[in-house]
Residue, then its C-alpha position, 0 to 999 in steps of 0.5 A: x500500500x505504499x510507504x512513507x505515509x503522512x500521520x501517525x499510522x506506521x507505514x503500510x499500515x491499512x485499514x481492513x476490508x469490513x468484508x474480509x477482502x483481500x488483495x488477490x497477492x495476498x493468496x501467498x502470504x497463507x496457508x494453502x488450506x486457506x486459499x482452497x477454502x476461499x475459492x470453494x466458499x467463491x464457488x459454492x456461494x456464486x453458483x453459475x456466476x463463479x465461472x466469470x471473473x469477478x470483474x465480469x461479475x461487476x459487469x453484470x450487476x452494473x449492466x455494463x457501458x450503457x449510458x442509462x443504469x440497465x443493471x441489477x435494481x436495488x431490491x435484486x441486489x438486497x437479495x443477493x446479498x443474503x444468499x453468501x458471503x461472496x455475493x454480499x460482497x459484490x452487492x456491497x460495493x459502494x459504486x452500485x450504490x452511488x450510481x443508484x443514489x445519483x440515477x434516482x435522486x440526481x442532485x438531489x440526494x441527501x448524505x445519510x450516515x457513511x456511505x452511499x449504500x446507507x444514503x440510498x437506504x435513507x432515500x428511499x425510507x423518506x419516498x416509500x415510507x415506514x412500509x419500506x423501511x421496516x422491509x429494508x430492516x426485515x431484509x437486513x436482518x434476514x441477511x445477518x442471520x444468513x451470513x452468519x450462518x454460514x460463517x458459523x463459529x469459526x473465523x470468516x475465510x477471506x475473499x481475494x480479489x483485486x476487483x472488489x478490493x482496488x476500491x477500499x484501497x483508494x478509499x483509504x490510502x494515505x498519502x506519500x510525503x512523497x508526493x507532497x515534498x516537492x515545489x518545483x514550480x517557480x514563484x514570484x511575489x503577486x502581491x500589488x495591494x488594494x485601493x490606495x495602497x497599489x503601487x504602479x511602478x511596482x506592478x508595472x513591474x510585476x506585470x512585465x516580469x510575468x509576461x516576460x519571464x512566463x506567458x510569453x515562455x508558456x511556462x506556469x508560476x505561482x503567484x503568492x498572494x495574488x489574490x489575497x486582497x481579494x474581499x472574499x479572501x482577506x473578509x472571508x465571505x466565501x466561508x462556508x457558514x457565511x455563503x450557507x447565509x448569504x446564499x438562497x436556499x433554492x439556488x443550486x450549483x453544478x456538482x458532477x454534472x447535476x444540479x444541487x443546493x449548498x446545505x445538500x452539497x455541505x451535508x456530503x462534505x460534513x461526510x468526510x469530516x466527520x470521518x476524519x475528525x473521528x475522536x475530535x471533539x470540536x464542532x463541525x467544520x463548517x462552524x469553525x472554518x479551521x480548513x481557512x488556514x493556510x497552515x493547516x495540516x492536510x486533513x488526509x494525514x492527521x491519523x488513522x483515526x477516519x477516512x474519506x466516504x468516497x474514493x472518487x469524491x464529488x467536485x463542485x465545479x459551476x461555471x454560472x455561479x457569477x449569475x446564480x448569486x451575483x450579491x454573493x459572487x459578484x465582481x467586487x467580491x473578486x477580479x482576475x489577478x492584477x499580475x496576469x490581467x491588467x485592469x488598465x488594459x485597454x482592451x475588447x470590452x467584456x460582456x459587462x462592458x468593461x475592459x476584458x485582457x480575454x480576447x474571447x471577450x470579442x464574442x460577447x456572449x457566445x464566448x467559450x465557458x470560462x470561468x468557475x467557482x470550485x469547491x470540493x473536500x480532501x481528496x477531491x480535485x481533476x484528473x489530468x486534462x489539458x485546458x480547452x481550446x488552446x487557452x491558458x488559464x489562471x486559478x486562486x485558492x479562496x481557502x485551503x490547499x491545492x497540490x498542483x502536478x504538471x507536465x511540459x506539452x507533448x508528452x503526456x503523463x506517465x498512466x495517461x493515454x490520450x486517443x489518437x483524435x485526442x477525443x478521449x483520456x485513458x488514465x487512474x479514476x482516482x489522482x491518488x491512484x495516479x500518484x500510487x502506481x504511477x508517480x515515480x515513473x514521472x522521474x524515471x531517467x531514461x537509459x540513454x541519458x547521460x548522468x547529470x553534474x551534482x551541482x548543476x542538479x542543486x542549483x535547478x533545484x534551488x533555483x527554479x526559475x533557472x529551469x524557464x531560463x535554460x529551456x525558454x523552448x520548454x522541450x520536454x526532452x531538453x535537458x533538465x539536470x533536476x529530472x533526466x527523464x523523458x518528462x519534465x514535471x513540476x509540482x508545487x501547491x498552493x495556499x490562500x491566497x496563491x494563484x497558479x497560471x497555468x500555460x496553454x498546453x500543459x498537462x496538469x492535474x490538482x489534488x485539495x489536500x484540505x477542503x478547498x475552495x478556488x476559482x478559476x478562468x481560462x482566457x486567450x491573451x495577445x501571447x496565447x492567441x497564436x496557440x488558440x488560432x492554431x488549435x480551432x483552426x486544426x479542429x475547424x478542417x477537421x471538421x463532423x464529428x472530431x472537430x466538435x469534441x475537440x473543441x468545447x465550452x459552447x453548444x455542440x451546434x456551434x463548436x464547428x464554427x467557432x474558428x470563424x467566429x472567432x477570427x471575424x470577432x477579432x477582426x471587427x474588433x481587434x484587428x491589431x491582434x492579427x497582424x503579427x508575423x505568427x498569426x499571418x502565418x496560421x491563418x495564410x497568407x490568402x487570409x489577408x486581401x491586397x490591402x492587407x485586411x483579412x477576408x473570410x475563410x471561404x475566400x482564402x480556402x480555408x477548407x473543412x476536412x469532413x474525414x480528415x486525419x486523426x487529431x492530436x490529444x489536446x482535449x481534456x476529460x470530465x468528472x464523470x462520477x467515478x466509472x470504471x471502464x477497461x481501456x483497449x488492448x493497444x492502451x492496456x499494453x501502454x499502460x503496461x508498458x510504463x510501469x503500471x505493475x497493478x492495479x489501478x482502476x481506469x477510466x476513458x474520460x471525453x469531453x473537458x474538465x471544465x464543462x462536466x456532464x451528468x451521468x448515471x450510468x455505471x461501468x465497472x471494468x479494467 
């Protein structure tokens, strides 16, 4: 299960399965005797399901890819639950029950007790009445009189499988100070004060020194305190107890695709705390707010006195928050960071009429998505992804941690398998089982790399801004003494306060180390434009059914077209921006008329290619719940290949991060 874990417990140490699962490995560490007992007991107790894997026993109850839950129904699996040990089981496995909580109750569902089995249970006394409840206590004490039953005086035979076990793992895994030691991604100061206090000089500075020295080398920074003058920061009015206030109790916000009110979404939240402040006598978190503090120890390491209700936590991630609450979430509350978005600039007007440093401003309301309010509890956070369309983007922490791990355009991370079309992403389900099969291999030294000086080694590493200097290309196969592999990652977290700007392009995925609460914009600068134009414009000649997943954060009907708009967009209103040498030459020479003003696309021949060739991966996936599907056998063999010896779940992921769709459909597979 790991070593080096953060907290108290000693390392390795882990949780037993509460029905006596075992890894299949574990099958050599007893006696023989043992082994053949558990594989009878398997037998006898599944009857003609025993000849299928248990993986394809899953896919049996889940009724496997289909979009719409077609498995087994909540009444079937209770019964099969008091038929053996080995069936209670599989019809335990929290997965069924939360696609079932959320197939029923969508949004909103209410968090009872501590799982997802227990909240269905509750749910469904509250629809059918005490007639139900007293079935559902009648099924359960006919289970318990099965179970033990069978069992009989003699101690419980484990049950080993990877399948039903890979679950409890992520669930309960600590995490690596391994994991967490690393800050590689460079910093610079962001503070440039509020009101009177700004000083111009200095954050004319400031600017100059971000563009020059990272968005114009597409190279990520940690802005410290950046946003720290923000209202919602230095008064903390996003608190949770302030916004369960401020906010009306009808409005709803986008968690995992659905839609659910804050007292719903805090009740889910207050799961986890309760569980990891097992034994602590405080009040609840809610009503302390101790998650405020930047100094806080991560909520995942203090003991092994609790433990997350989800492996794969839900995330609040909702893109109309500014319009659901605009009193509570409203522009003086909050504006983008001063460093990366001058408020002096004199640019496209946004859609509220001022002045916008976006260049997707020019599309007034038909615009991408791109900004979010963020929210989520320990554990919780994205998979690896690459922002939409080209663009760039920043994100600042309101209150908690955010672990942050990048890595350079090009390669993608080790574990994670984009599709040819880059329409889809094979990877982990869960970030903490990226970092538990997969995270060494990220600084794995390739054999024809030739060892790197000591010294050289400790001045990159002191220095990070030395890395931007001596790769201003950033080539992920430059090299780089600090990390001699074929990738080149940086790592770093932020705190309240903080603002991480990440480059178009790079791979990048954020684990909250404590309850967290950020926001974040993904725009297109004069320095990024280039990057976007080539983006849409490869998407655009793609065109049917490729070209609109590769392009996101507006209607399916107008992804096609978002080439053009955009480009028109430009034209009527910032024609200097396509002017430059760079841009003229994405667009085509035959773009721009003998008087040198461009002219649309159908003049120039820009065409739309309807079966065009693959696209490259550049899109990135969505949070979809926590399915598990098999990869196919190429990205299987990948997967294997570098370095994933077990065992992690994996799921195809499509569309983007960013703009996530509900689904209740459930697929439990390798």
């Amino acid at each position: 299960t790991g070593s080096g874990r953060v907290g108290a417990a000693p390392p390795g140490a882990m949780r037993p399965h509460p029905l006596g699962v075992l890894p299949e490995g574990n099958q050599y560490l007893v006696p023989a005797d043992v082994v053949a007992k558990s594989a009878k007991a398997r037998h006898d107790g599944l009857g003609n399901f025993a000849a299928l894997s248990d993986v394809l026993v899953m896919r049996v109850l889940t009724g496997g890819d289909a979009e719409e839950f077609l498995g087994v129904d909540p009444s079937t699996l209770g019964k099969l639950a008091t038929t053996s040990k080995a069936f209670q089981a599989f019809t335990h496995h929290e997965d069924l029950w939360k696609a079932f909580v959320l197939h029923r109750d969508r949004g909103g569902f209410v968090w009872e007790g501590s799982s997802w089995r227990e909240t269905f249970v509750a749910g469904a006394a509250r629809d059918w009445g005490r007639k139900m409840e007293a079935g559902d206590d009648g099924a359960k004490n006919r289970s318990e009189k099965n179970i033990d039953s069978a069992r009989g005086s003699a101690k419980p035979l484990p049950i080993f499988s990877d399948a039903l076990y890979l679950r409890h793992l992520a669930q309960h895994r600590y995490l690596c100070k391994e994991w967490l030691e690393k800050e590689t991604i460079p910093r610079m100061d962001g503070r440039v004060g509020a009101g009177e206090d700004v000083d111009g000089q200095k954050m004319q500075e400031m600017q100059k020194h971000f563009v020059e020295t990272f968005e114009a080398r597409n190279e990520p920074v940690i802005l410290t305190g950046a946003c720290s003058d923000w209202p919602c920061v230095s008064q903390k009015l996003w608190t949770f107890g302030k916004l369960l206030e401020t906010v009306p109790h009808a409005k709803t916000f986008s968690v995992g695709g659905y839609r659910m009110r804050l007292r719903d979404w805090r009740r889910y939240c207050d799961g986890f705390l309760r569980n990891q402040d097992a034994g602590d006598e405080s009040p609840p978190r809610h009503e302390t707010e101790k998650n405020e503090s930047n100094d806080e120890e991560p909520a995942t390491s203090r003991g092994n006195s609790g433990a997350p209700i989800d492996d794969h936590p839900l995330y609040l991630f909702d893109k109309t928050f500014a319009e659901t609450c605009p009193t509570v979430f409203g522009n003086d509350t909050w504006h983008p960071p001063t460093v990366i978005a001058p408020r002096s600039d004199e640019t496209t007007q946004d859609v509220t009429g001022k002045q916008s440093h976006d260049l997707f401003a020019a599309l007034g309301e038909n615009r991408p998505d791109y900004q979010w309010l963020i929210h989520g509890p320990a554990r919780s956070g994205s998979s690896f992804h690459v922002d939409p369309n080209g663009t760039s983007a920043w994100n600042a922490v309101v209150s908690g941690k955010k672990r942050w791990i990048l890595f350079k355009p090009g390669v993608p991370p080790p574990g994670v398998h984009p599709s040819e079309d880059g329409a889809t992403v094979a990877q982990p389900v869960t970030l903490v089982e990226w970092y538990a099969s997969f995270y060494e291999h990220a600084y794995d030294e390739e054999e024809e790399e030739e060892e790197s000086d000591d010294d050289d080694a400790d001045e990159e590493e002191n220095n990070p801004e030395a890395n931007v200097a001596a790769n201003p290309k950033g080539n992920p196969k430059a090299k780089n003494p600090s990390n001699p592999s074929k990738y080149r990652v940086l790592e770093g977290t932020c705190g309240v306060g903080d603002v991480l700007f990440v480059p178009s392009g790079w791979w990048h995925a954020a684990l909250n180390l404590t309850e967290t609460t950020a926001v974040t914009q993904n725009f297109c600068s004069t320095r990024t434009l280039p990057r976007v134009l080539r983006f849409l414009k490869n998407a655009f000649e793609k065109g049917g059914a490729v070209g609109k997943e590769l392009v996101s954060g507006t209607s399916r009907e107008s992804r096609g077209n978002l080439f053009e708009n955009f480009v028109k967009a430009l034209r009527e209103k910032r024609p200097e921006v396509l002017g430059s040498r760079e841009v003229r030459k994405i667009l085509g020479d035959d773009f721009f008329g003998d008087d040198g003003k461009n002219i649309s696309n159908d003049e120039c021949g820009t065409t739309r290619k309807e079966n065009g060739p693959t696209a490259s991966p550049s899109t990135h996936p969505t949070t979809d719940g926590g399915k598990r599907k098999r990869v196919g056998n190429d990205t299987t063999e990948s997967i294997k290949s570098n370095g994933g010896a077990l065992a992690a779940l994996f799921t195809h992921t499509s569309g983007d991060e960013k703009n996530q769709k509900s689904s209740s459909a459930f697929s439990f597979r390798f």
